[in-house]
C-alpha positions in Angstrom: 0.0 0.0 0.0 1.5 3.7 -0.6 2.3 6.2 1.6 0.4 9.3 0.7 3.0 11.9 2.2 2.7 16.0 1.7 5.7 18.0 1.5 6.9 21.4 0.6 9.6 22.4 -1.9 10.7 26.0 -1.9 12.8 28.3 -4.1 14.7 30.9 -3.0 15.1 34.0 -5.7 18.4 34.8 -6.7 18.4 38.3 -4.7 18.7 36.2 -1.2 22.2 34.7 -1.5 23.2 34.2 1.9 20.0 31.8 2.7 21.3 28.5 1.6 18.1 26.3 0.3 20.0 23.1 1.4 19.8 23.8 5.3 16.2 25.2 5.2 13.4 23.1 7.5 9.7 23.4 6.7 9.6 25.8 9.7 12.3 27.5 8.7 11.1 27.9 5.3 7.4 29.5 6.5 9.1 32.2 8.9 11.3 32.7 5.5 8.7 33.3 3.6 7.1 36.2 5.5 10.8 37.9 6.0 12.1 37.3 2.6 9.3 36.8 -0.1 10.1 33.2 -0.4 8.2 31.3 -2.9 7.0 27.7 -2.2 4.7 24.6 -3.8 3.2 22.4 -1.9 2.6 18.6 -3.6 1.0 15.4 -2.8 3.1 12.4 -3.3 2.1 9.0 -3.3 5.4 6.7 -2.4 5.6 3.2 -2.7 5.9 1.9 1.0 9.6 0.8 0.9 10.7 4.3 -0.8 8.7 5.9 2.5 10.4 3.6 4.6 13.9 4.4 3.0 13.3 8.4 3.8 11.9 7.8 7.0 15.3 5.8 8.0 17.3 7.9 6.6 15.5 10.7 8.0 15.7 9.0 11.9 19.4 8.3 11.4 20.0 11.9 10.0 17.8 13.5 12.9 15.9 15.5 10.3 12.3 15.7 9.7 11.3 13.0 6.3 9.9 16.0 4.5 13.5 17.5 4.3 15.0 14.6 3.7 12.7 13.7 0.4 13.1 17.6 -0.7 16.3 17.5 -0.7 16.5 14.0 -2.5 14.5 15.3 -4.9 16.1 18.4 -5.6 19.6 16.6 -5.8 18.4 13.8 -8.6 16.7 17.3 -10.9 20.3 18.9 -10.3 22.1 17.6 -13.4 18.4 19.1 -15.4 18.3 22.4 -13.5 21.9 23.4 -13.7 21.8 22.9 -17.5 18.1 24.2 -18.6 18.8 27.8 -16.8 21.7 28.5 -19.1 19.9 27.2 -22.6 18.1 29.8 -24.8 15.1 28.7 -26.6 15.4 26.9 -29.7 13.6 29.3 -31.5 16.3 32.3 -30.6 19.2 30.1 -31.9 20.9 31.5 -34.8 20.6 28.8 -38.3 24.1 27.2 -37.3 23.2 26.7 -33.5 20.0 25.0 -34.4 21.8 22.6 -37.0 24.4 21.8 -34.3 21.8 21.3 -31.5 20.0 19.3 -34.3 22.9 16.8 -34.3 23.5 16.7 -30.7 25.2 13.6 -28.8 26.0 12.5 -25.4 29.8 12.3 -24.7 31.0 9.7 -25.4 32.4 8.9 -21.6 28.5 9.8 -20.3 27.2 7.3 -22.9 29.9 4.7 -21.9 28.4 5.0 -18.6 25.2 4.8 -19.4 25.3 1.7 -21.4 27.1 -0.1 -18.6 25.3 1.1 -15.5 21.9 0.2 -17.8 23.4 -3.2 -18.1 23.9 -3.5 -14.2 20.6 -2.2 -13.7 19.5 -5.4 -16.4 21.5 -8.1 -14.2 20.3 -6.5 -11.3 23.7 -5.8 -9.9 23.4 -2.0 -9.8 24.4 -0.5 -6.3 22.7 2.5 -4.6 25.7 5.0 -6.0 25.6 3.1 -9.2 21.7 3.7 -9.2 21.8 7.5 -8.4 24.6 8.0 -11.2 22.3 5.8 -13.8 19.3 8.8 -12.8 21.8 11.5 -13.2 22.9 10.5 -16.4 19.2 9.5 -17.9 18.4 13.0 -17.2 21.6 14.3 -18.8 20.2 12.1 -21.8 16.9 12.9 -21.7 17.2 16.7 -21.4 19.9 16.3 -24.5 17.1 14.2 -26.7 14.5 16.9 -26.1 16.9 19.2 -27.1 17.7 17.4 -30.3 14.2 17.0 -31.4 13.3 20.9 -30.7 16.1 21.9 -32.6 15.2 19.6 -35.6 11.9 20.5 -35.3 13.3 24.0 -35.6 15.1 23.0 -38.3 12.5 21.6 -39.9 10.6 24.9 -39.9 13.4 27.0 -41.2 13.7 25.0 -43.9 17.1 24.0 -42.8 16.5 20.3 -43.2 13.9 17.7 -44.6 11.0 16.4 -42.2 11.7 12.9 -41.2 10.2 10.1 -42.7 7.9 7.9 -40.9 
């Protein structure tokens, strides 16, 4: 049976640099937000039981309440996305060369090394816990790079830059 489980995930604007978002707790967060104009979503989760379990071990061992415990998990494993979305303009502003090139994107070769063998592992079931959190960091490398890919051809596409695809 899941867990349902409620939790709050902030963001703090750029302008309050000397609150670290890492070391916030939920109460923390609410006095925060009245001083600082802090800006939060709350969300419903439903967890498998064992993932709850997990957090709430890890959240007893840690002395830290399991709401901060699955923020910060979650904020971690969107890192690789978040650190690499802020700095991307929109497909649409490329110039024609920056579209062709995002058009032909690839992973690097080490990343895609990497993820064929840790996606192997995960197959044999031999994948560890580190193993496991590098496999989601670098799905979201490759999954962020593929969205890219097909924006930019489909940019290309409508610049006339390249032919459509055939199905």
């Amino acid at each position: 049976m899941a867990v349902p489980f409620r939790m709050e995930h902030s963001e703090l604007p750029p302008l309050l640099p000397s609150v670290e978002k890492r070391s916030l707790s939920s109460a923390t967060i609410k006095k925060t937000f009245t001083q600082n104009i802090l800006m939060s979503t709350q969300v419903t989760l439903t967890l498998p039981d064992e993932v709850y379990r997990r957090a709430e071990r890890l959240a007893q061992l840690s002395s830290r309440d399991v709401a901060d415990v699955l923020a910060d998990t979650i904020e971690l494993s969107l890192s690789p996305l978040g650190l690499q979305s802020e700095a991307i303009k929109p497909v649409s502003a490329l110039s024609d060369d920056e579209v062709m090139a995002l058009a032909q994107l690839q992973m690097e070769p080490e990343q895609d090394q990497s993820l064929s063998r840790l996606l192997d592992r995960q197959q044999a079931g031999t994948l560890t816990e580190t193993q496991r959190s590098e496999l989601l960091a670098l799905m979201q490398v490759y999954e962020e790079g593929l969205l890219q890919k097909a924006q930019a051809m489909s940019e290309a596409v409508r610049r006339g830059l390249m032919e459509p695809l055939e199905a």
